[in-house]
C-alpha distance (Angstrom), angle and dihedral (degrees) to the residues before:
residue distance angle dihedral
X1 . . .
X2 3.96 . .
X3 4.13 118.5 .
X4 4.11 99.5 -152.7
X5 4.03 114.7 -167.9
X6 3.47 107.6 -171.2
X7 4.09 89.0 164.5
X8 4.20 139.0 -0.9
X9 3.94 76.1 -105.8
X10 3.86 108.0 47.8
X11 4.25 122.5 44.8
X12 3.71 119.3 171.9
X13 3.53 122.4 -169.8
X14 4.01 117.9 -152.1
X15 3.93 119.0 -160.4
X16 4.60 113.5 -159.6
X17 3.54 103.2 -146.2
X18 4.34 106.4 -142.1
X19 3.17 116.9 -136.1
X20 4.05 118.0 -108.0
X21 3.70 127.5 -157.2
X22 3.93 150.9 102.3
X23 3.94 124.8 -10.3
X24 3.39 128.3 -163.4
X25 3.93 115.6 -152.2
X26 3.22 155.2 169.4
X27 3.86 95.2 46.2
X28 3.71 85.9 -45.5
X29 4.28 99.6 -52.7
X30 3.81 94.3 100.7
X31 3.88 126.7 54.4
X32 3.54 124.0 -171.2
X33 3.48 127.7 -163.4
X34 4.16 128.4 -148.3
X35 4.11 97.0 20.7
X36 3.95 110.1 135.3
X37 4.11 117.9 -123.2
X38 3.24 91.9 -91.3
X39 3.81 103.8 52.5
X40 3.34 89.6 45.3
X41 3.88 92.4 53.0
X42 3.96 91.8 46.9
X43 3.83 90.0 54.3
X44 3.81 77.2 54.2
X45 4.17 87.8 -125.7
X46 3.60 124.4 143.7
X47 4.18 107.5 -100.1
X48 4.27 115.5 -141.3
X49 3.78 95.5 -154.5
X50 3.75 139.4 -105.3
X51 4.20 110.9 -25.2
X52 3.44 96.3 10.7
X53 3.49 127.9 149.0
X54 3.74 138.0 -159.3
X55 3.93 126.1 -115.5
X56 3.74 113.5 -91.7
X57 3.78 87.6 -120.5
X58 3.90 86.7 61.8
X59 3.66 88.2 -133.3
X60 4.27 115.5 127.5
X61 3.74 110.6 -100.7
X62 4.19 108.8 -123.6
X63 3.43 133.0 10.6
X64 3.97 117.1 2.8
X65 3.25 95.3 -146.7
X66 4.18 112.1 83.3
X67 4.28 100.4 -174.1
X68 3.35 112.8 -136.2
X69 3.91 130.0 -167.6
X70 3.60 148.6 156.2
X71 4.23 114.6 -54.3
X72 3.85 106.2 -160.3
X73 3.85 130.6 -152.5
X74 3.34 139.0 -162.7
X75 3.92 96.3 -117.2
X76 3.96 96.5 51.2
X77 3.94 100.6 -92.9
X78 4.20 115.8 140.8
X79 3.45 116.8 -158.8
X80 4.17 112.2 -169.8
X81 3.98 92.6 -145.9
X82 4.05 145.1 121.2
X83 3.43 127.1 -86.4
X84 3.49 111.8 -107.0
X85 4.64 88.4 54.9
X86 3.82 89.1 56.1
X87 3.63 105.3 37.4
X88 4.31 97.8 42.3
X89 3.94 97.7 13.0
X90 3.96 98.5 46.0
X91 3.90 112.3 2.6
X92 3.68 92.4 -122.6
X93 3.96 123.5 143.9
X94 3.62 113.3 -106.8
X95 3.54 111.7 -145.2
X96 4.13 100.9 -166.5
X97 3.16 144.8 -87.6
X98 3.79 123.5 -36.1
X99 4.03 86.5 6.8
X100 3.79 125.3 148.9
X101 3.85 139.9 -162.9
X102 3.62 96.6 -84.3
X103 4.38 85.0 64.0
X104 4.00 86.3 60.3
X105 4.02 109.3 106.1
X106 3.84 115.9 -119.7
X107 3.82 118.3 -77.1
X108 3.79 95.9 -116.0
X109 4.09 91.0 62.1
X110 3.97 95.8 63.1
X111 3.58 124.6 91.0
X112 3.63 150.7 140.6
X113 4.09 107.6 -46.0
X114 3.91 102.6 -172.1
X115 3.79 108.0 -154.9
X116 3.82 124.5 164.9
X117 3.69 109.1 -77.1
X118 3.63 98.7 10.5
X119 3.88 149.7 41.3
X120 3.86 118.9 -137.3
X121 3.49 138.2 -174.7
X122 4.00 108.5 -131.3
X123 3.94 133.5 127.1
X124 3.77 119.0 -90.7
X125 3.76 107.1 -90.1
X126 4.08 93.9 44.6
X127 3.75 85.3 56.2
X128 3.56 97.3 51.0
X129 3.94 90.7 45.8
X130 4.06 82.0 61.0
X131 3.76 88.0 51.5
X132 4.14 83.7 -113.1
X133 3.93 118.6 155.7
X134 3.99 101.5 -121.6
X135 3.67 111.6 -137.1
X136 3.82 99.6 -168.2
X137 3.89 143.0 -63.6
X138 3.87 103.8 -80.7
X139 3.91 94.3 17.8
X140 3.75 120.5 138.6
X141 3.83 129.1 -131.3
X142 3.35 106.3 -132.0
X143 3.69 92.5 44.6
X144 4.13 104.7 49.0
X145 4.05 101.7 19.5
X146 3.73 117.6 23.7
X147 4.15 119.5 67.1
X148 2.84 138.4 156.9
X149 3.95 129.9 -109.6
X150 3.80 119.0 -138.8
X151 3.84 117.4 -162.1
X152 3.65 150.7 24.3
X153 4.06 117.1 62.7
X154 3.18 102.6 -11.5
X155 3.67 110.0 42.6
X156 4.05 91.8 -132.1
X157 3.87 127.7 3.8
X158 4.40 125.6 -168.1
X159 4.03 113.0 -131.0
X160 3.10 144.3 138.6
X161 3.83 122.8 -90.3
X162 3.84 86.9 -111.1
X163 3.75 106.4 56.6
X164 3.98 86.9 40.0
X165 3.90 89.0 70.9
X166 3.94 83.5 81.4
X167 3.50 103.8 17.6
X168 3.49 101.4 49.0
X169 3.76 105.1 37.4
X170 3.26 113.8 104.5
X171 3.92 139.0 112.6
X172 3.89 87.8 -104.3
X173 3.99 104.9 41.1
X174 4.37 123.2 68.0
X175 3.89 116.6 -166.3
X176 3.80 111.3 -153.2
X177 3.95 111.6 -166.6
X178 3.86 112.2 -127.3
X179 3.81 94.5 15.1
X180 4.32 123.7 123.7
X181 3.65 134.1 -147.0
X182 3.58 96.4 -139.2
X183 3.56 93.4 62.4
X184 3.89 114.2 56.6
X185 3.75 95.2 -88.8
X186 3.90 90.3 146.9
X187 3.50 126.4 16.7
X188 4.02 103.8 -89.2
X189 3.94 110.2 42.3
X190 3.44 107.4 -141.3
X191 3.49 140.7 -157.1
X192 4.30 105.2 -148.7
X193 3.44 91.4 118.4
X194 4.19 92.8 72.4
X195 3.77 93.1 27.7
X196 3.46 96.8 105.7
X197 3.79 103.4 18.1
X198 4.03 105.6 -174.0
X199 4.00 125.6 -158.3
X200 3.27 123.8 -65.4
């Protein structure tokens, strides 16, 4: 959950509901139903979204084969799992299929890729492939993509410098690179960012 101050005399405390459905395990012979995302993705097994169910038979719908390969990140972890956990679940960079640690690139190539409604950590020419706006081998996130934008509706709003080219562009908003909502950047703190806090 998220604990949002906005004052000494208001707290509000916002709960993120994860989503819970079918998993398909086992290199796709077992399905279980009612796991979250996450447990699903630690038993490395393929997850069928939100409300899903598994086959009476038990038996994974599909393929039975679930690839698996080598997620990269910029501080030297491996992770041995499928596509879909590292790229939406962690933000890694999925090498392929039947990859290991020794495909990852080097540490010193990865750095902050701003795209539109996120900032990731991957070397220069995966972020480009994404369409991303590379801010440098070595650079941070929070420091040379994500701002925060003070004004209009919402008092303050987190995003990344990209998307605030048309979001944040008007007479009554100011981005500021590298600054955070929860912390006083403008003069309300807001809490937009957990508002409307979807599945998981």
């Amino acid at each position: 959950f998220h604990r949002i101050l906005d004052d000494p005399e208001y707290e509000r405390v916002c709960f993120c509901r994860e989503a819970i459905g079918a998993c398909c395990r086992n290199n796709g012979n077992f399905c279980s139903d009612n796991l979250s995302h996450r447990q699903c993705m630690l038993m490395q097994g393929a997850f069928f979204g939100h409300g899903s169910t598994c086959p009476s038979s038990n038996q994974c719908p599909g393929s039975a084969n679930i690839p698996l390969g080598a997620c990269c990140f910029h501080d030297r972890r491996t992770m041995n799992v499928q596509k879909s956990f590292c790229e939406v679940y962690t933000g890694g960079l999925w090498m392929g299929p039947g990859t290991t640690s020794d495909n990852c690139p080097a540490k010193h190539t990865f750095g902050a890729c701003c795209l539109e409604d996120e900032c990731l950590y991957l070397p220069q020419e995966q972020c480009e492939n994404k369409s991303g706006n590379f801010k440098g081998a070595g650079e941070k996130c929070e420091d040379s993509c994500m701002g925060s934008c003070c004004g209009g509706s919402t008092g303050c709003e987190m995003m990344t410098e990209v998307a605030a080219e048309t979001q944040c562009n008007s007479m009554d908003t100011v981005f500021s690179l590298g600054q955070d909502c929860l912390y006083g950047t403008c003069d309300k703190k807001c809490d937009s960012i957990f508002r409307d806090a979807e599945e998981i």
